[in-house]
C-alpha positions as CSV (number, residue, x, y, z in Angstrom):
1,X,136.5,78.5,111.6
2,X,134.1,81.2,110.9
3,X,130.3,81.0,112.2
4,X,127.9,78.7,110.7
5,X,124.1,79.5,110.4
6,X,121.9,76.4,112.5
7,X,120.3,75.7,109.3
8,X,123.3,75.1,107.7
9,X,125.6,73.0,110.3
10,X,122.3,71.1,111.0
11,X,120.9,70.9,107.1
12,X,120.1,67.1,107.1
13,X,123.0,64.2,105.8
14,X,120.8,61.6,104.9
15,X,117.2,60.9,104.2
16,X,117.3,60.0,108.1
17,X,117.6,63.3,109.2
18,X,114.8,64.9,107.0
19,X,111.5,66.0,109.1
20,X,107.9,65.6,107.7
21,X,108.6,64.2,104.4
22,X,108.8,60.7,105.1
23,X,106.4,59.6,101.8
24,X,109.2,61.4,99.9
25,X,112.5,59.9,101.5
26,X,110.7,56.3,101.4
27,X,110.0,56.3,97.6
28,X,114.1,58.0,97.1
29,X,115.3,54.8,98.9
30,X,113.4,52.2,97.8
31,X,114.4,53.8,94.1
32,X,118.1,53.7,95.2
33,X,117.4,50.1,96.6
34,X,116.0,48.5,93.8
35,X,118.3,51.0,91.0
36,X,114.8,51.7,89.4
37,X,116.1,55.8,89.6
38,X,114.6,58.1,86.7
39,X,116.2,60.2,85.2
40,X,114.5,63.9,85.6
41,X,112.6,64.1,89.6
42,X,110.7,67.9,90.1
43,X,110.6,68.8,94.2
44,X,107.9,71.1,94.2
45,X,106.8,73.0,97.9
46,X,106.7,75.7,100.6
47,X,110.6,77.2,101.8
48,X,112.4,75.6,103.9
49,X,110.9,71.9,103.4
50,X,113.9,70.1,102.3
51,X,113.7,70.1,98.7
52,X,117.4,70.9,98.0
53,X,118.5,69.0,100.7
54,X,116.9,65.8,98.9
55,X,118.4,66.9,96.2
56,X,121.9,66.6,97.8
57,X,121.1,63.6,99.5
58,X,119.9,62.2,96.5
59,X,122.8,62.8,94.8
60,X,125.1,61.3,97.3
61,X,123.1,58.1,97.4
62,X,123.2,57.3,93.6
63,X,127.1,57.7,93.9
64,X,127.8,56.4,97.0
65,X,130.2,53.5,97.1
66,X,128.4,52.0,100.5
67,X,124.4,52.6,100.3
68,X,123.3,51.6,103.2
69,X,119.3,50.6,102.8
70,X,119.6,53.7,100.3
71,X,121.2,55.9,102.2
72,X,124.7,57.6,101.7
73,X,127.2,56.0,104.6
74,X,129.0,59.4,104.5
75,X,132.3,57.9,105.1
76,X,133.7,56.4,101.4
77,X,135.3,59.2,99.6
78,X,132.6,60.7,96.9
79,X,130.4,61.0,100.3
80,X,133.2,63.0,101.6
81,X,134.0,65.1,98.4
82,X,130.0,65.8,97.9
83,X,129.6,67.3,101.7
84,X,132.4,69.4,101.2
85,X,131.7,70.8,98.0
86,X,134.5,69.4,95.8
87,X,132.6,66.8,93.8
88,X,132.5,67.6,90.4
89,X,130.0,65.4,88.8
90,X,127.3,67.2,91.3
91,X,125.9,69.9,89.7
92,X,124.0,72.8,91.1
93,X,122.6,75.8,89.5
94,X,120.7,78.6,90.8
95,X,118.3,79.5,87.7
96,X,117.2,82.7,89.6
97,X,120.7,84.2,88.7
98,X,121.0,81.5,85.8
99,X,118.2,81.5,83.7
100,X,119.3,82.3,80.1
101,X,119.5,80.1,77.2
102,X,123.6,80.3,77.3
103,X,123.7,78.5,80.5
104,X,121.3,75.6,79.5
105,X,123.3,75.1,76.2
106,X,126.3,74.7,78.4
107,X,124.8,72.2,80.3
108,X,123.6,70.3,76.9
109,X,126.7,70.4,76.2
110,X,128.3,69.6,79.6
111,X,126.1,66.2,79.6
112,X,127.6,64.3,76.6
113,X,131.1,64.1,78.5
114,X,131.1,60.6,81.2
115,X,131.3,61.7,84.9
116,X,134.9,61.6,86.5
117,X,135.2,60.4,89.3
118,X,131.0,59.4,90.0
119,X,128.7,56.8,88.6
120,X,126.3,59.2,87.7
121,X,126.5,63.4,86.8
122,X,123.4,64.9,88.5
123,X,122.3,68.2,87.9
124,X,120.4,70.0,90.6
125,X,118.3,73.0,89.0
126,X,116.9,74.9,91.7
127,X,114.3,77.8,91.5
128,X,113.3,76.7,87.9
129,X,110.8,78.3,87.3
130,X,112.7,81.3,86.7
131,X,113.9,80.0,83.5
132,X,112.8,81.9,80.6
133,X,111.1,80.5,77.7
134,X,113.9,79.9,75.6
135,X,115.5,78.1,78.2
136,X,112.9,75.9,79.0
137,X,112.6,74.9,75.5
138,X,116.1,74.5,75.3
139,X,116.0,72.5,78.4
140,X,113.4,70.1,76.7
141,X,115.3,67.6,74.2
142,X,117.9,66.9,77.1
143,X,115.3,66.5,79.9
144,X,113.3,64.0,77.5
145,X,116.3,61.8,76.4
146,X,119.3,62.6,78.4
147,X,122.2,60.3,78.3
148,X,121.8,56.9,80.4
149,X,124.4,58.5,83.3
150,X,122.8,62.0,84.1
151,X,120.1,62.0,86.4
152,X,118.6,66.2,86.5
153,X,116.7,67.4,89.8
154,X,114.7,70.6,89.6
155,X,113.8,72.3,92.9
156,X,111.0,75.2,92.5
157,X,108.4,76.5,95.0
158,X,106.3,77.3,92.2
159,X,105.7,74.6,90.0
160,X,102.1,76.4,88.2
161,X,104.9,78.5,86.7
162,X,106.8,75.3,84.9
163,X,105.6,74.5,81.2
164,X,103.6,71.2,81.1
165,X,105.6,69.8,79.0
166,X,108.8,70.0,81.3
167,X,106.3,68.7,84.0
168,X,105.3,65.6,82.2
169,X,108.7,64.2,81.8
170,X,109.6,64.5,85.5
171,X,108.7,62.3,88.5
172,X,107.3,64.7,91.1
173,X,107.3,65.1,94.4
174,X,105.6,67.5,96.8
175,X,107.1,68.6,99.8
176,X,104.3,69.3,102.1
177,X,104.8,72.2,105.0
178,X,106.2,70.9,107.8
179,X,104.0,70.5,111.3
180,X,104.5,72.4,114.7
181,X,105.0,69.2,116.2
182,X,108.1,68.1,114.0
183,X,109.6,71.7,114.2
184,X,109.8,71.7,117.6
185,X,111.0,68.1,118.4
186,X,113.8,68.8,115.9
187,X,114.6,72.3,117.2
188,X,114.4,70.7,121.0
189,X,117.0,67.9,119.9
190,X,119.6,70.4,118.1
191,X,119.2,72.5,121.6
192,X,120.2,68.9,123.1
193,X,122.8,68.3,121.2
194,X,124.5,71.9,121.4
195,X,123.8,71.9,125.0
196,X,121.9,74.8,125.0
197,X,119.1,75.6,127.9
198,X,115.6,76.5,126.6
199,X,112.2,77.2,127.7
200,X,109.2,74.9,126.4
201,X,106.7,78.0,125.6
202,X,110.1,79.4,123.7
203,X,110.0,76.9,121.7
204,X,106.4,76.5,120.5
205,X,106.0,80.3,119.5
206,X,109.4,79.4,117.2
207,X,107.7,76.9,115.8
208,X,104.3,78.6,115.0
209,X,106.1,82.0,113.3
210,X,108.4,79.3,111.1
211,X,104.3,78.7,109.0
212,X,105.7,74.9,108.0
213,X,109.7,75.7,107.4
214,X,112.2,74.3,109.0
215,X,114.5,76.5,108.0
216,X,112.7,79.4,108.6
217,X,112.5,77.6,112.5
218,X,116.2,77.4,112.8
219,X,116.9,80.8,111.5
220,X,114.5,82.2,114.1
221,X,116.0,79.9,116.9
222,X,119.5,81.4,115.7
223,X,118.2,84.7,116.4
224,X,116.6,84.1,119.7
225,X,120.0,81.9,120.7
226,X,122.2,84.9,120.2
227,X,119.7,87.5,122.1
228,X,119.7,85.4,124.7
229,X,123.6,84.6,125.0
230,X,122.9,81.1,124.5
231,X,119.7,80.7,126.2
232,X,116.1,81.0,124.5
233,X,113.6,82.6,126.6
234,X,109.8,83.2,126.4
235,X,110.3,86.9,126.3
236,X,113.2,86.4,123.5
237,X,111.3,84.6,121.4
238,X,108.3,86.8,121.4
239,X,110.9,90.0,120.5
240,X,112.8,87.7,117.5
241,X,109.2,87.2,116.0
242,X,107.3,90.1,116.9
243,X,104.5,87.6,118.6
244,X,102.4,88.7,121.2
245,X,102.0,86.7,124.7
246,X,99.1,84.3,125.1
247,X,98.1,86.6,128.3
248,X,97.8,89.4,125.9
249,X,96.2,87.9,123.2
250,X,93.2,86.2,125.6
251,X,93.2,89.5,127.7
252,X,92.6,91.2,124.1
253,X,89.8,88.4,123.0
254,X,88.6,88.8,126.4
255,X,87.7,92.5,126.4
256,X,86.1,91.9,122.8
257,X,83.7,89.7,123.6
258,X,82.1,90.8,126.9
259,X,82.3,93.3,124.9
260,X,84.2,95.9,126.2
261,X,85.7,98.4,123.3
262,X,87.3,101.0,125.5
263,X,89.6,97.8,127.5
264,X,90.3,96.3,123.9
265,X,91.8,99.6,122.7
266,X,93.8,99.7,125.9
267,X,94.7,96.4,125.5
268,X,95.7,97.1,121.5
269,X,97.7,99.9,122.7
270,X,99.7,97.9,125.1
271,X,100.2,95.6,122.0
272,X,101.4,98.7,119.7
273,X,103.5,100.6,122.2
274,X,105.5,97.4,122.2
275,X,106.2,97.7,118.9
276,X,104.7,94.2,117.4
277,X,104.1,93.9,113.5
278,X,100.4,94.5,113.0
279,X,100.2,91.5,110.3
280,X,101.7,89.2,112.8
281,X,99.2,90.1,116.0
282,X,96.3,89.2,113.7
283,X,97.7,86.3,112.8
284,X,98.3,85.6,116.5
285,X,94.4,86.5,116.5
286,X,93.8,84.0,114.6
287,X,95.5,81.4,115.8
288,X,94.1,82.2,119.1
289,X,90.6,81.8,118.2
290,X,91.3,79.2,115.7
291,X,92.8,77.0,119.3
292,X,89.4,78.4,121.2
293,X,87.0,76.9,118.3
294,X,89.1,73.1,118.9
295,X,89.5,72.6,122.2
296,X,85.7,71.3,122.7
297,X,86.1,69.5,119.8
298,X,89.5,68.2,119.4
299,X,91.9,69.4,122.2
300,X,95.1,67.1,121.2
301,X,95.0,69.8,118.3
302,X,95.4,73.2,120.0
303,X,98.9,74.5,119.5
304,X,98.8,76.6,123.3
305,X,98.7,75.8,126.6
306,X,95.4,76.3,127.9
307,X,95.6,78.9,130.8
308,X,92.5,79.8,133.0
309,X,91.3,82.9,130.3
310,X,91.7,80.3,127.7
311,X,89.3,77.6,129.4
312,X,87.0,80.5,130.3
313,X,86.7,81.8,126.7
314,X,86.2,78.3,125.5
315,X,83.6,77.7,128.0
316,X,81.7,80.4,127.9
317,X,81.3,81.3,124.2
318,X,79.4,79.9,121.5
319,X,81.4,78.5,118.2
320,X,79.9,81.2,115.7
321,X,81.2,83.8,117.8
322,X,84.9,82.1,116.9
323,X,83.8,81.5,113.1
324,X,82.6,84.9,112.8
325,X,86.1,86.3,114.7
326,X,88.2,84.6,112.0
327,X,86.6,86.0,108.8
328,X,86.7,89.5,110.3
329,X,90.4,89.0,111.0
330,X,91.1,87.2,107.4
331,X,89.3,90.4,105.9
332,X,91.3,92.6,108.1
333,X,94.2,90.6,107.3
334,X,94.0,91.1,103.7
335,X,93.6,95.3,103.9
336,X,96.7,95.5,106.2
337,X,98.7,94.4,102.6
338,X,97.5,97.9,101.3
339,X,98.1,100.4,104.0
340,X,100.8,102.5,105.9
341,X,99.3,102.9,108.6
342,X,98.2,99.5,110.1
343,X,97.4,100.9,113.3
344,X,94.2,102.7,111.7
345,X,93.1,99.3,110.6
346,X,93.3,97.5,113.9
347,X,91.5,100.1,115.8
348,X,88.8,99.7,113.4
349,X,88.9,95.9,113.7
350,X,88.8,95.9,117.0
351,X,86.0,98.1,117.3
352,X,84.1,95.9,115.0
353,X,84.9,92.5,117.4
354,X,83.1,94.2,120.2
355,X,80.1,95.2,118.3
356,X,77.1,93.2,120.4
357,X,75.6,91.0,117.3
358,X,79.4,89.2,116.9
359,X,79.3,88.0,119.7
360,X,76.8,85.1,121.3
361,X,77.5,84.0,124.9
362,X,76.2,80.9,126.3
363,X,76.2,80.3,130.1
364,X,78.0,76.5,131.6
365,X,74.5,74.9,130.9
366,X,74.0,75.6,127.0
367,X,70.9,77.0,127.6
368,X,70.4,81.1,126.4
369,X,71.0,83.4,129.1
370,X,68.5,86.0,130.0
371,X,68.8,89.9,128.8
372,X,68.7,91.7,130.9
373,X,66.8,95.7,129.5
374,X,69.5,98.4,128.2
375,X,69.5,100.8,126.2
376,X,70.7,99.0,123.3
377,X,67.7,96.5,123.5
378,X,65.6,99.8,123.1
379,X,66.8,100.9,120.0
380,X,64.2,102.4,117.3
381,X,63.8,100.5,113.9
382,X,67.3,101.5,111.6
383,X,66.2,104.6,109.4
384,X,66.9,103.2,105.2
385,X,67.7,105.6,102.7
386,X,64.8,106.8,101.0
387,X,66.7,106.6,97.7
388,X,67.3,103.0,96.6
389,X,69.9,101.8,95.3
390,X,68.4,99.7,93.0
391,X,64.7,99.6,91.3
392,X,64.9,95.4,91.4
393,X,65.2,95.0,94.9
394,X,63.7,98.0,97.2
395,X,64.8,98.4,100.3
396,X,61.8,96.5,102.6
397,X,61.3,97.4,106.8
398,X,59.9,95.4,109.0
399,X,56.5,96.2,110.6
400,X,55.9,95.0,114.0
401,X,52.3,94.7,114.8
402,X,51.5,96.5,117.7
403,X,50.3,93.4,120.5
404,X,50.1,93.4,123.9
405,X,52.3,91.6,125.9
406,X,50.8,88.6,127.3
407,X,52.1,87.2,130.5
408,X,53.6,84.2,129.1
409,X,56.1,86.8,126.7
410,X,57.9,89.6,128.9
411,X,58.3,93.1,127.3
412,X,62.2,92.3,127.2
413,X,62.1,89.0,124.9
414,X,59.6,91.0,122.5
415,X,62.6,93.9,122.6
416,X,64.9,91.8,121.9
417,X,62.9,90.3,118.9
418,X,62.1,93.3,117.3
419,X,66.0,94.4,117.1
420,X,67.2,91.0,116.1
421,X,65.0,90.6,113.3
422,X,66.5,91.3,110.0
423,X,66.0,94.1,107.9
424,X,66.3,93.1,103.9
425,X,69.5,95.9,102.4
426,X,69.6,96.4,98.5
427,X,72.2,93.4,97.0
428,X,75.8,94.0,96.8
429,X,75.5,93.2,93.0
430,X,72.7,92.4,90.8
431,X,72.4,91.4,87.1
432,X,68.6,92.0,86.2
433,X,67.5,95.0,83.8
434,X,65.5,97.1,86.6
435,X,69.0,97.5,88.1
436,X,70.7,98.9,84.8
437,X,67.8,101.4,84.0
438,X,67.9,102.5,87.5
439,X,71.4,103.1,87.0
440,X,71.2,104.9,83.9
441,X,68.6,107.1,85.6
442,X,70.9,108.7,88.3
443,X,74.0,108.1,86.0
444,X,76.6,111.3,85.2
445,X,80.0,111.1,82.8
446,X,82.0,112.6,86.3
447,X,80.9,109.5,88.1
448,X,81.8,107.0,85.4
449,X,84.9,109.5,84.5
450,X,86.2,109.3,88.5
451,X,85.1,105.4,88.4
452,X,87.6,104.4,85.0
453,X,90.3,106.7,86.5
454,X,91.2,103.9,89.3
455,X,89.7,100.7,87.6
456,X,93.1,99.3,86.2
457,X,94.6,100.4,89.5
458,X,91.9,97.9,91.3
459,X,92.4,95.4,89.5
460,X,96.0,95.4,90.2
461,X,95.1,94.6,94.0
462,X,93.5,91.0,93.1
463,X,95.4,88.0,92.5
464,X,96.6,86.5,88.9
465,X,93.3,84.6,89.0
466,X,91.0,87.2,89.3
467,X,92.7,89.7,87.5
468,X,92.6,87.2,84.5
469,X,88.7,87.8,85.1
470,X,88.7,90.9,85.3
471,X,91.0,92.3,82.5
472,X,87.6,91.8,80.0
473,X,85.4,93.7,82.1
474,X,85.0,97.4,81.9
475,X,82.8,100.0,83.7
476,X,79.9,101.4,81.2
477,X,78.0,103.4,83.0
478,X,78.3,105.0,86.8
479,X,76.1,107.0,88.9
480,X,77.0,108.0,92.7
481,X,74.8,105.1,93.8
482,X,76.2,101.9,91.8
483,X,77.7,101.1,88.8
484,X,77.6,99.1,85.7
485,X,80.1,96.7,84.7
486,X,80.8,94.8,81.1
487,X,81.6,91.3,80.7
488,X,83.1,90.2,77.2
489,X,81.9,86.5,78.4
490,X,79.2,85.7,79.9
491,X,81.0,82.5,81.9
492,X,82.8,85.4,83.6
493,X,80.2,87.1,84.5
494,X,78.4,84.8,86.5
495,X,81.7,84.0,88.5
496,X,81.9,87.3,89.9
497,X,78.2,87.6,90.2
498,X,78.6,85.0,92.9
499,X,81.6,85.5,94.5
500,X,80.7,87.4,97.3
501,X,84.4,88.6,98.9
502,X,85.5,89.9,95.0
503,X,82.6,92.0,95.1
504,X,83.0,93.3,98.0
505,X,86.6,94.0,97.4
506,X,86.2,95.7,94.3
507,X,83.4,97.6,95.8
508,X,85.5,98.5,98.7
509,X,88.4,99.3,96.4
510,X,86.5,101.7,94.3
511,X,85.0,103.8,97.0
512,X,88.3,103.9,98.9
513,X,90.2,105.2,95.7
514,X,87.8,107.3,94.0
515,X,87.4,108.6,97.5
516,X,83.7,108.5,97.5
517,X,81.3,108.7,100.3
518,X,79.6,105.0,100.1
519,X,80.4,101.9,98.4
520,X,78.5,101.7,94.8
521,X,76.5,98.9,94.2
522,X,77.9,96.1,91.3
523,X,75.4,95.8,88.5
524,X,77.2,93.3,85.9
525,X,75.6,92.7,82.1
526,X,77.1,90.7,79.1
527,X,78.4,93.2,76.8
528,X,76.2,91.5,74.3
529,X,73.3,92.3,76.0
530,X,74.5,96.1,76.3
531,X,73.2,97.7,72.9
532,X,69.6,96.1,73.6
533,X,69.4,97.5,77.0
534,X,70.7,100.2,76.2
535,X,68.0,100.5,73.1
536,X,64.7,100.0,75.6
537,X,66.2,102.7,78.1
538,X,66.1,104.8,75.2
539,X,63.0,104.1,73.9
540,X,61.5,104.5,77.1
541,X,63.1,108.1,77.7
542,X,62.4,109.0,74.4
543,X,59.8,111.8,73.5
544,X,58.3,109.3,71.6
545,X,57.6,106.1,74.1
546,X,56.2,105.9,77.4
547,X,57.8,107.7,80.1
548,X,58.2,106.0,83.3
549,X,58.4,108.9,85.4
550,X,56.4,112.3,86.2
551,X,59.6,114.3,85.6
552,X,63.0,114.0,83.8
553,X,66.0,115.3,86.0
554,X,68.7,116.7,84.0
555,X,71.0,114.1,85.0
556,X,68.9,111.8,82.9
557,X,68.7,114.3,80.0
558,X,72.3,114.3,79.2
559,X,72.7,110.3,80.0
560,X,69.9,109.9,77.1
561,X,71.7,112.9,75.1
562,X,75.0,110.5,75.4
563,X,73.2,107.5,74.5
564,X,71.1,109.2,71.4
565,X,74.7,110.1,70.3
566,X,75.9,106.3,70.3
567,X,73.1,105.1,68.7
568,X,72.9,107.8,66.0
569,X,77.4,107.3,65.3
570,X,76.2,103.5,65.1
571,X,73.8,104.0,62.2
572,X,76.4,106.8,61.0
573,X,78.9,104.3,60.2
574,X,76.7,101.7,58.7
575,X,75.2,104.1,56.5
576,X,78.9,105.3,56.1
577,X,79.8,101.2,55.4
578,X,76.7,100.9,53.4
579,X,77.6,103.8,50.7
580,X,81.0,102.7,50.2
581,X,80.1,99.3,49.0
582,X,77.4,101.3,46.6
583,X,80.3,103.3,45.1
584,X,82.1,100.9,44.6
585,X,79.9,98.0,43.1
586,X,77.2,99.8,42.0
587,X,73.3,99.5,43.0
588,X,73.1,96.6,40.6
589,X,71.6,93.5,41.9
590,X,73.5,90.2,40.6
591,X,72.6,87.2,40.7
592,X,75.0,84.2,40.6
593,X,73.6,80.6,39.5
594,X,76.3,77.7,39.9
595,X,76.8,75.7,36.4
C-alpha cells in the first residue's frame, strides 16, 4: 500500500479522538443521544481544526447501527463502508471546484430519493462560501425545509462571506484554533504509537509554526520525520519551519537592548546566511518577547524553556521595553507583505530596536540606575523645520532656563532631563480650517497630480474594511508638505481621523510610492464643507479682501487662478441651468391657487 500522509492515517475516527474542540463534540453527542439532530449544522474556523472531520464523524454517528454514548462503534457495516469511502448516502462536495447553480440543482434533486442503505443521507458542503450567488439562493428552499431524512453540514473558514439568510437556518459551531499544549500531546502520542524517537524542544517549535492547526502540526512533523529518517531533531525541525533557535533569537534581543547595533546586525546576518524566512524570524521575535513580557507575571504561560539569557532579559528589563518591541515588530511585520527584499526591512528594524529611548533597563532592585555622562546625554536641542507643516499646530521647542546646578541635582540628571523632555511635532492629521488654508497656500497641480497617480493603488494595500472607507475619499488638494483629503460622509471621516496606524500607513504608502522625500501630513474635510472653505480662501486671496500675508508666491497665484476657475464654471452652469428654464417657460411669473 502506497504512503499515507500523518494527517490522514491519524485524521480522528470518533469524537474521542478530536483535540481542542470538546464544547463542539459534547453538544454532537448529546444531539445523537437524545435524537434531537437538526437538520442544516455550519462548522465555521481556522485550517486544520477538525471541521470536516466532524463532519465525517457526524455522519457516521447518525447512521451507525451501534452508537455507543454518541459515538460511531466503527465495527457494524455502514461504520465500515463510511471509513472507506463506499457509503453512498454520505455526501461530500467540494464547492471550491463545485460551486455553480448546476451542482446544487442536482443535489435538490438528489434529496427527494430515500437513502439506500443509511438512515439518514447527509450532505457535507465544504468550503461554502465559495458558492456563488445563484447557488446560494438556489441552496435556500432545500436548506430551509429539506426532507425529514437529510441532514446538510457546511464546512467554511470564512463564514462573513455566507449570506445571512443561509446562516440563520443553520446551527453553528466554531472551531476555535487549537493550543500548543494539545498539538504537542497529540503529536507526542502518534510519535508513541509509531514508535518513533523525538526530541522535546522538536516538538514544541512544531507546535508553535502549526499557529492552532492540527493538521498543519502533522504535516510539519511528516516533514521533519522523513529529514530525519525517522527521527525528529531540534536542528530538523528548525530547517522544516524555517524557525530560528531560542540561543539566536535571545542573543539577537540581547544585542538590541544593551543596545548594541553593530552585534545585532551580526547577529541578523548569522540569521540570513542561514537562509530563514524573514516573516517567520519576526514572528519568532515576537513570540520571544511576547514569553519575556509573561514570565514575571504568568510563567505556566511561556511557550520556551527559560535558558540563562532568557531569565536575564526578563530580569533585567522593564515591561514597556517588551510592549514597545512588539508593535515595532507587528509594524515591521505588516511592510514585509509589500517587499522583495525583506532583508532591507530587517536591517532597518533592527537598527530601530537598539535606538536608546526603546529601551528602559532596570537593575535586580527596581530602582533607576544611574547614567552615567556620554555623548549621547550631551546632545544639543533637535533642530525643527522652520517651515511648518501646518498653520493650526506650529511646531513649539522647549526652552530650558538657564539655572545653576545646585548640589542636591548633579549636572548629569539635569542632562538627562533636558534630552528626555518632549518636543511637541506638527499632527499626523488634522481636520481644522488653518490646516486646509495652509495647505492651499504651498499647494501645486504636480503635487496633487503625483499624489492621485498612486491613490487607488494605496488603497489596494488596506484590508476589505478599510478600503470600504476609503473608496469615498479622494485627494483635493496637495502641496509637498501635506495633503487634503475628501470624505463623502462625515461618519467616515472621523474614523480615520482617529485611527492612528491607517494614517500612518497611508501616509507611509504615499511617500513610498510617489517617491517623495517626507511623509505628507493628512488634512481630512467633509466634502460638504469643501466649496465653503474653499470660498473664504478665496476671499481672502482675493484682490478684493484682506490678504493674510506681505507677499503672494506664485505657487499660491495659480492655486487661487485654479480655484477662481471652479468657482466661476459653477456659476457658469447655473447661469447656463438658469437660461434654459427661461427659454423654455418664459419670464412669466405664475401663480397657482389650489380650488
Amino acid at each position: 500500500m502506497a504512503y499515507q500522509a500523518l494527517y490522514r492515517t491519524w485524521r480522528p475516527q470518533n469524537f474521542g479522538d478530536m483535540i481542542g474542540q470538546e464544547v463542539t463534540t459534547k453538544t454532537l453527542r448529546s444531539a445523537i443521544m437524545t435524537g434531537q439532530m437538526s437538520h442544516a449544522y455550519l462548522f465555521t474556523g481556522p485550517r486544520g481544526t477538525g471541521k470536516t472531520s466532524a463532519a465525517k464523524i457526524f455522519a457516521k454517528a447518525v447512521n451507525c447501527l451501534h452508537p455507543v454514548d454518541g459515538e460511531p462503534d466503527g465495527t457494524c457495516e455502514i461504520c465500515l463502508a463510511a471509513d472507506k469511502g463506499t457509503l453512498g448516502d454520505v455526501i461530500e462536495l467540494d464547492a471550491a471546484s463545485n460551486n455553480g447553480v448546476d451542482e446544487i440543482r442536482a443535489i435538490r434533486e438528489d434529496v427527494n430519493y430515500a437513502p439506500t442503505q443509511a438512515k439518514y443521507k447527509v450532505y457535507i458542503i465544504d468550503e461554502v462560501h465559495m458558492l456563488s450567488t445563484g447557488a446560494f439562493n438556489a441552496l435556500l428552499k432545500t436548506l430551509e425545509e429539506p426532507p425529514a431524512n437529510v441532514i446538510f453540514i457546511l464546512a467554511t473558514t470564512e463564514p462573513q462571506k455566507i449570506p445571512a439568510t443561509i446562516i440563520s437556518r443553520t446551527q453553528r459551531f466554531d472551531f476555535k484554533r487549537i493550543d500548543a499544549k494539545a498539538s504537542y500531546n497529540r503529536m507526542e502520542y502518534i510519535l508513541k504509537e509509531r514508535g518513533d524517537t523525538y526530541d522535546e524542544s522538536a516538538l514544541r517549535v512544531i507546535a508553535n509554526a502549526a499557529d492552532g492547526g492540527m493538521r498543519d502540526a502533522l504535516s510539519i512533523l511528516d516533514q521533519a520525520l522523513s529529514f530525519g529518517d525517522g527521527h525528529v531533531t531540534l536542528e530538523n525541525a528548525l530547517l522544516v519551519t524555517g524557525s530560528v533557535t531560542q540561543t539566536l533569537l535571545g542573543e539577537y534581543v540581547q544585542a538590541v537592548v544593551k543596545p548594541d547595533s553593530k552585534l545585532a546586525l551580526a547577529k541578523l546576518e548569522q540569521v540570513l546566511s542561514a537562509g530563514k524566512d524573514a516573516g517567520r524570524f519576526v514572528e519568532d521575535l515576537i513570540s520571544y518577547a511576547r514569553d519575556l513580557l509573561l514570565n514575571s507575571e504568568a510563567p505556566e504561560l511561556i511557550s520556551i524553556v527559560p535558558d540563562a539569557t532568557f531569565t536575564e532579559l526578563a530580569t533585567q528589563q522593564a515591561p514597556e521595553v517588551w510592549y514597545k518591541m512588539i508593535d515595532t515588530l507587528n509594524d515591521t511585520q505588516q511592510q514585509l507583505r509589500y517587499t522583495n527584499r525583506p532583508s532591507i526591512y530587517l536591517e532597518v528594524l533592527t537598527v530601530k530596536l537598539s535606538q536608546p529611548d526603546i529601551n528602559v533597563q532596570i537593575p535586580a532592585n527596581s530602582t533607576p540606575a544611574p547614567v552615567a555622562p556620554t555623548a549621547q546625554v550631551a546632545t544639543p536641542k533637535p533642530v525643527v523645520d522652520p517651515a511648518p507643516i501646518s498653520a493650526a499646530q506650529p511646531v513649539v521647542e522647549h526652552e530650558t532656563p538657564n539655572q545653576p546646578v545646585t548640589p542636591s541635582q548633579p549636572a548629569t540628571s539635569q542632562a538627562v532631563q533636558q534630552v528626555t523632555q518632549p518636543v511637541r511635532t506638527a499632527p499626523k492629521a488634522s481636520g481644522d480650517n488653518a490646516a486646509v488654508f495652509a495647505t492651499l497656500s504651498a499647494a501645486t497641480r504636480g503635487d496633487l497630480d503625483r499624489v492621485n497617480a498612486v491613490w487607488q493603488d494605496m488603497i489596494q494595500t488596506l484590508d476589505v474594511a478599510q478600503q470600504a472607507i476609503l473608496k469615498v475619499a479622494k485627494p483635493i488638494a496637495a502641496s509637498a508638505q501635506s495633503m487634503i483629503i475628501g470624505f463623502d460622509f462625515d461618519v467616515f471621516r472621523v474614523k480615520v481621523l482617529n485611527n492612528e496606524a491607517l494614517l500612518n500607513h497611508i501616509a507611509d504608502k504615499i511617500r513610498v510610492m510617489s517617491q517623495a522625500e517626507h511623509e505628507r501630513q493628512l488634512v481630512l474635510i467633509n466634502n460638504e464643507d469643501w466649496p465653503q472653505i474653499r470660498a473664504e480662501f478665496v476671499k481672502m486671496h482675493h484682490p478684493g479682501g484682506t490678504p493674510t500675508h506681505a507677499t503672494t508666491t506664485q505657487a499660491n497665484q495659480q492655486l487661487q487662478q485654479v480655484v477662481e476657475e471652479e468657482v466661476r464654471e459653477e456659476d457658469a452652469s447655473e447661469s447656463a441651468t438658469v437660461q434654459a428654464a427661461i427659454d423654455l417657460f418664459g419670464t412669466e411669473i405664475v401663480e397657482t391657487v389650489a380650488d
